[in-house]
N, C-alpha and C positions, 0 to 999 in steps of 0.2 A: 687397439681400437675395437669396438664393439659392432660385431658382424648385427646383421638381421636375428638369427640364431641365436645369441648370445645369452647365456644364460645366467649372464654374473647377475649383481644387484649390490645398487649403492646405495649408501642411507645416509643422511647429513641428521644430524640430532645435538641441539643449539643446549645449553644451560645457560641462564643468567643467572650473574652471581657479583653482587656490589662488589668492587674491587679491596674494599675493607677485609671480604671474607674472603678472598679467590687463594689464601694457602690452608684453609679448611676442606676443602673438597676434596676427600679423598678416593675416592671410587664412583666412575657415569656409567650406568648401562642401560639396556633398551630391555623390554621385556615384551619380544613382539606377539607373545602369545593372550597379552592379557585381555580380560570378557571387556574391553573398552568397543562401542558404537561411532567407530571413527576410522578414516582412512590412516591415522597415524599409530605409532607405537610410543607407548608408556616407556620415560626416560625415569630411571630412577637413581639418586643420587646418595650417596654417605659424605655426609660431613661431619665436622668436630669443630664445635665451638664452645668457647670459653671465654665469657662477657666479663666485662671487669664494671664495677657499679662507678656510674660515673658522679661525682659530685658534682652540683650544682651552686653551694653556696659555701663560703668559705665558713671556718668557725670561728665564733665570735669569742674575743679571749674573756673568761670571766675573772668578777672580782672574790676572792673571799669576803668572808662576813665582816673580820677586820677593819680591812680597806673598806668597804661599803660604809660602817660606822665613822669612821672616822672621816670620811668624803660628805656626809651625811651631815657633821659634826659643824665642818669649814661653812657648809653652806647657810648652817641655823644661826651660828656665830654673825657671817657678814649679814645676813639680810637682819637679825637683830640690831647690830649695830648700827646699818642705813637708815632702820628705821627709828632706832633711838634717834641719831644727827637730826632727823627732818623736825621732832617737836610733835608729834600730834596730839595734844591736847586742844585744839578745838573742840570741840560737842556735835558738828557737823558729819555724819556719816560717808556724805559724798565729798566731799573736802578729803578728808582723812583716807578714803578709796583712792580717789586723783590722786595724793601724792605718794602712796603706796606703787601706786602703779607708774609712775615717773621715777623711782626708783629703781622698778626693775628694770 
């Protein structure tokens, strides 16, 4: 117990520290001598951290030039062919647009 007299002194001195980082912290101290304009004392801390880069977007698998030719290829083939089926030899521009575009 603490007489009148008593000349101990207690100091409570908090850190926040996101629980993500709380096994970084390596060393808390107080440094009650510093030129600070305040009834409190300067807490200073050491930690150690080491961030890891967090990805955001997965990667997209790519195609070689191959594959892209030859995907390239299926596609000129079918939509020639659809449009050979349809006939458009009318003279009509808009006619021949319409039925293009009901093919796709």
């Amino acid at each position: 117990m603490e007489g009148t007299g008593s000349r101990s002194r207690h100091q409570l001195d908090y850190l926040l520290v996101k629980h993500r980082f709380i096994n970084s912290v390596r060393a808390v101290q107080t440094v009650p001598g510093a030129d600070v304009d305040s009834n409190f004392n300067l807490v200073v801390a050491k930690i150690r951290i080491k961030l890891k880069k967090i990805i955001r977007f997965q990667k997209k698998t790519t195609m070689g030039f191959g594959e892209l030719y030859t995907q390239r290829q299926r596609v000129r083939d079918t939509l020639e062919e659809k449009i050979g089926e349809m006939g458009c030899n009318s003279g009509d521009v808009e006619v021949q647009w319409n039925n293009i575009e009901n093919v796709c």
